[in-house]
C-alpha positions in Angstrom: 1.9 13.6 1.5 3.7 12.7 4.0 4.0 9.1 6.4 2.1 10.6 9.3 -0.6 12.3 6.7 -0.3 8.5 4.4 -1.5 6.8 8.0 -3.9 8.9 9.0 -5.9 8.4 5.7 -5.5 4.9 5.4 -6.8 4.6 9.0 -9.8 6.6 8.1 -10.7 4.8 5.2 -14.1 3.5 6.4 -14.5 -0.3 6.6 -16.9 -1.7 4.1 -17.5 -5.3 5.4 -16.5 -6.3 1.6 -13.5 -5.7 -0.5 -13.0 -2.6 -2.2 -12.8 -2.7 -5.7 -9.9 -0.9 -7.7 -12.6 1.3 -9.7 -13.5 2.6 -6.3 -10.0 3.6 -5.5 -8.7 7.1 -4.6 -5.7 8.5 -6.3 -3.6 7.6 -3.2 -5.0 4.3 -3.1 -4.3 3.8 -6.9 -0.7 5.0 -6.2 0.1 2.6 -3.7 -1.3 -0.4 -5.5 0.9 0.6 -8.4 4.3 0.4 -6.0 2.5 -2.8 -4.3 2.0 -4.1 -8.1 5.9 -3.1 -8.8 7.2 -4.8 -5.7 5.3 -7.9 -5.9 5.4 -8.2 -9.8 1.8 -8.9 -9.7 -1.5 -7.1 -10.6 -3.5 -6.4 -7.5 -7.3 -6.8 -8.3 -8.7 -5.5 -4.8 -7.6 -2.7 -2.2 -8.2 -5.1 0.5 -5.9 -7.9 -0.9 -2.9 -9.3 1.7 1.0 -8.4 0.8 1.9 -11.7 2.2 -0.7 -13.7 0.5 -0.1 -11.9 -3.1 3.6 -13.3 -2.2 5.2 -10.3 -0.2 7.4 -11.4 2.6 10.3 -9.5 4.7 12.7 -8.4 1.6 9.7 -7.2 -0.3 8.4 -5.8 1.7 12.1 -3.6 2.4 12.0 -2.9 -1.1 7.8 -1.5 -0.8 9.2 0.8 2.3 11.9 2.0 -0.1 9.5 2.9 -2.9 7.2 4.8 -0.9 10.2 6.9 0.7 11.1 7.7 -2.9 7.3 8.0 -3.2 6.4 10.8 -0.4 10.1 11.5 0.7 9.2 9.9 3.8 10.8 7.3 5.9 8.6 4.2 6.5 9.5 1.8 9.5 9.4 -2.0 9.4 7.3 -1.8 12.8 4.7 0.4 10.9 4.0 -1.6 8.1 
């Protein structure tokens, strides 16, 4: 999967008006929580939950874009995140 196919299906992920719950999480979804988990050193309870609030800031957040480039051998920009 690639960044431009990664955007498009988190922007189509439908709003629910609550959080979504990690039991109702796609296989992407469950994927990207894991490198969220690995870059924050933290569990992630909910797909909703804020980087910066779970303690992500602007070197984390480096390190998240250079996971998910290993990830999907794609390159990630700052400006997109």
């Amino acid at each position: 999967m690639g960044w431009e196919e990664l955007a498009r299906w988190l922007s189509q992920r439908p709003a629910t008006g609550t959080a979504a719950r990690m039991d109702q999480a796609s296989s992407a979804e469950r994927r990207l929580v894991t490198l969220w988990q690995e870059v924050l050193d933290r569990r992630v309870t909910l797909l909703d939950d804020d980087f910066f609030v779970l303690g992500g800031h602007s070197l984390r957040i480096i390190r998240l874009l250079n996971r998910i480039e290993q990830e999907y051998s794609t390159r990630v920009g700052v400006r997109d995140f």
